[in-house]
VOGU-3710 file (C-alpha; in Angstrom, 3 decimals, decimal comma):
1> xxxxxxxxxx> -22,381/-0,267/80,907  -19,196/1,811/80,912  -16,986/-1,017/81,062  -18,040/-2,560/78,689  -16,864/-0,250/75,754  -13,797/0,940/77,968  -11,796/-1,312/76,089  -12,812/-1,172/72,564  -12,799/2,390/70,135  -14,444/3,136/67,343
11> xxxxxxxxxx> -12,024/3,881/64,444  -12,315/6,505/62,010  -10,331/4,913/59,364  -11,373/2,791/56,392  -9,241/0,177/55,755  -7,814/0,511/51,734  -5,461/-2,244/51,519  -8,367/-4,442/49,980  -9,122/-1,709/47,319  -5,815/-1,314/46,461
21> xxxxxxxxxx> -5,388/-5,531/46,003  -8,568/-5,192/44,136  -7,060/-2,371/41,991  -3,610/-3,829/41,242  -5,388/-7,375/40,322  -7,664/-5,424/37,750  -4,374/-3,223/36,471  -2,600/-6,786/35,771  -5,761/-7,919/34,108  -6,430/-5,077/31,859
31> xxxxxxxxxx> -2,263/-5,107/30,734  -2,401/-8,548/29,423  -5,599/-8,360/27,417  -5,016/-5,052/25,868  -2,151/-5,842/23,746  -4,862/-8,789/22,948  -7,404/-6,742/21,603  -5,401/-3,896/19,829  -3,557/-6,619/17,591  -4,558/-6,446/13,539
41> xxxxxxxxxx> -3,148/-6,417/10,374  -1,357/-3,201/9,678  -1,875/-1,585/6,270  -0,502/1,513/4,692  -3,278/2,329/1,998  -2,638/3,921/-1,061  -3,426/7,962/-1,131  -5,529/8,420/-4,280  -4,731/11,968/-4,215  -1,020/11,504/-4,936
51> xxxxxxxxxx> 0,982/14,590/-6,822  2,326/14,263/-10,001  5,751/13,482/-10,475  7,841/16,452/-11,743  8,965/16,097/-15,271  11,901/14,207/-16,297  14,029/14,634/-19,392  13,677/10,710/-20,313  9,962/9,309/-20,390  9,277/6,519/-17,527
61> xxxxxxxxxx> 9,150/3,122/-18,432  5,550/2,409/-18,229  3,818/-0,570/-17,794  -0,244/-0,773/-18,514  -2,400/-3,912/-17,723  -5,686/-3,630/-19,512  -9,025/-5,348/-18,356  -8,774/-8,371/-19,456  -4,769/-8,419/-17,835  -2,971/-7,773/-21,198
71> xxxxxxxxxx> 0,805/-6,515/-20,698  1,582/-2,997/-22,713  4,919/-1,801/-22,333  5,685/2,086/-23,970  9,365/0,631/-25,018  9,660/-0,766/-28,550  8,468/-0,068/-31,527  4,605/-1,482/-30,988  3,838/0,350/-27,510  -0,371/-0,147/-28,155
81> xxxxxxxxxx> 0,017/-4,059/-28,703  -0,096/-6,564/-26,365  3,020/-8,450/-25,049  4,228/-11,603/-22,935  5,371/-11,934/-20,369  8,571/-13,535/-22,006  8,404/-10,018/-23,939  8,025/-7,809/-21,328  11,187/-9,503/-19,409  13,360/-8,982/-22,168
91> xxxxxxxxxx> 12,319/-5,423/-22,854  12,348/-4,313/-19,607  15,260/-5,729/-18,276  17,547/-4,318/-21,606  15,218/-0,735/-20,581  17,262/-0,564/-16,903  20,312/-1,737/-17,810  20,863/1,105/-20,312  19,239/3,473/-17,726  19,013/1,771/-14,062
101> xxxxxxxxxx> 18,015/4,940/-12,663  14,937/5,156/-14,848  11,621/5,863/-13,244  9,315/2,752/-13,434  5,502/3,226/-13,765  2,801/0,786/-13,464  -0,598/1,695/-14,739  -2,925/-1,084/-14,116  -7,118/-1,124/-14,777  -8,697/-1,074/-11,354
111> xxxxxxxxxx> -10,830/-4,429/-12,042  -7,681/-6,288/-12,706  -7,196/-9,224/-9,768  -4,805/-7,640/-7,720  -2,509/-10,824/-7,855  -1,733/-9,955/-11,413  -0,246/-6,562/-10,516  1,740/-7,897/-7,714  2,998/-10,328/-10,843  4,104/-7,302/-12,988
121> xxxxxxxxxx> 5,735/-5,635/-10,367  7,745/-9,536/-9,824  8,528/-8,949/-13,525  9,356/-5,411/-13,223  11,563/-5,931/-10,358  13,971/-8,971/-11,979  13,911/-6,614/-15,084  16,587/-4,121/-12,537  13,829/-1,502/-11,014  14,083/-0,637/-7,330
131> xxxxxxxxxx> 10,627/1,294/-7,412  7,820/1,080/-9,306  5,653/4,040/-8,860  1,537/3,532/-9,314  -0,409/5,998/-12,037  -3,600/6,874/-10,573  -6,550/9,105/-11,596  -7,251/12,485/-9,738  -9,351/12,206/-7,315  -11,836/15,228/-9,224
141> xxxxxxxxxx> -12,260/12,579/-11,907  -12,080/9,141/-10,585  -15,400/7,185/-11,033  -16,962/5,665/-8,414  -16,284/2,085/-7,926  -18,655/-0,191/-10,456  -19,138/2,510/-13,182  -18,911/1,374/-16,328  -15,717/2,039/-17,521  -14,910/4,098/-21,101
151> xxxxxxxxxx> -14,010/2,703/-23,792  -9,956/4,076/-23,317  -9,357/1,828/-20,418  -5,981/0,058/-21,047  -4,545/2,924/-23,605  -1,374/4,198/-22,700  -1,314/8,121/-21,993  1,919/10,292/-21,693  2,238/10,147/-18,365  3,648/14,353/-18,604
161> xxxxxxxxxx> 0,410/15,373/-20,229  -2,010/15,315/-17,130  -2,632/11,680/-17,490  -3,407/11,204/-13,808  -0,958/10,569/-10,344  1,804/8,753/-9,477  2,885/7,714/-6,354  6,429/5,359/-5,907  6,715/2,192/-3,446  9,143/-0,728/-3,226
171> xxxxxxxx> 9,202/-2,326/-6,114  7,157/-5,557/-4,447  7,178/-5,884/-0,777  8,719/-8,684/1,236  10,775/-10,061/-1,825  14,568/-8,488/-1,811  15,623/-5,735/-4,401  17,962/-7,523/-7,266
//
C-alpha cells in the first residue's frame, strides 16, 4: 500500500489561473457596457436663484413675452404695447448698433411654449446681441408651478428696482454669434 502513493503528492496549492481568466473576461465585460449605460442627454439647468445683475448706467434692452406670446420691447416710445416681430427686428437691431455692448434681457411668462423663447432669442441674436441674459423671480416669491398667475404677468418692470434675477447665456445655443 506504500507504493502505491510513493509516486503521487498531495499539493497544497490552489490553482488561480482559472479565477484570474474568469476575472479578466468579467473586467472586459463590465468596460464595454459601462460607457453603455452611463450615456444620456447632458443638460445644464437653469439656477432659479440667480443674483441680480449690478446696476448699469444705461437700462438693458429688455424683451417680455406675455401669455398669450405677445412681443414687448422697453425701446421706443410705446414700451407696454405689443409688437411684431418685423418690429422688434428693426428696433432691436438699430438698439445694438448704437450700443453693441448693451446688456440684453429676456423676460418671458413661464407658460409660454418654450419654442417661442428660443424664437426671440433667434430674433435677438440677428438684432447684434452676443448674450441674452434670462429675468427670473426670486426663489422666496416664485409660485409653485400651476398657480394661477396675477393679473401683472407680461408687464414690464425696471429691471434695477428688485424686479426679480437675471442670469446671462449664449445668446441661442448651437447657432453661431453674428
Amino acid at each position: 500500500m506504500a507504493s502505491l502513493h510513493k509516486g503521487r503528492r498531495l499539493m497544497g496549492e490552489i490553482n488561480v489561473v482559472p479565477y484570474i481568466d474568469v476575472m479578466l473576461v468579467l473586467l472586459i465585460i463590465f468596460m464595454v457596457t459601462a460607457p453603455l449605460l452611463a450615456q444620456g442627454v447632458k443638460v445644464e439647468l437653469p439656477k432659479a436663484s440667480a443674483e441680480p445683475l449690478p446696476p448699469d448706467a444705461q437700462e438693458p434692452l429688455v424683451l417680455s413675452i406675455d401669455k398669450q406670446g405677445r412681443l414687448f420691447l422697453n425701446v421706443g416710445d410705446t414700451p407696454n404695447v405689443a409688437i411684431s416681430e418685423d418690429v422688434l427686428t428693426a428696433r432691436a437691431t438699430a438698439s445694438m448698433r448704437r450700443n453693441p455692448d448693451r446688456a440684453v434681457l429676456l423676460k418671458a411668462d413661464e407658460s409660454i411654449p418654450y419654442g417661442r423663447a428660443v424664437d426671440a432669442m433667434v430674433i435677438l441674436q440677428h438684432a447684434g446681441a452676443k448674450k441674452v441674459g434670462f429675468i427670473t423671480q426670486p426663489l422666496a416669491t416664485r409660485k409653485p408651478m400651476g398657480a394661477p398667475a396675477d393679473s401683472t404677468a407680461g408687464a414690464v418692470a425696471p429691471v434695477g428696482a428688485g424686479a426679480g434675477s437675471a442670469a446671462v447665456a449664449p445668446a441661442a445655443a448651437g447657432t453661431p454669434a453674428g
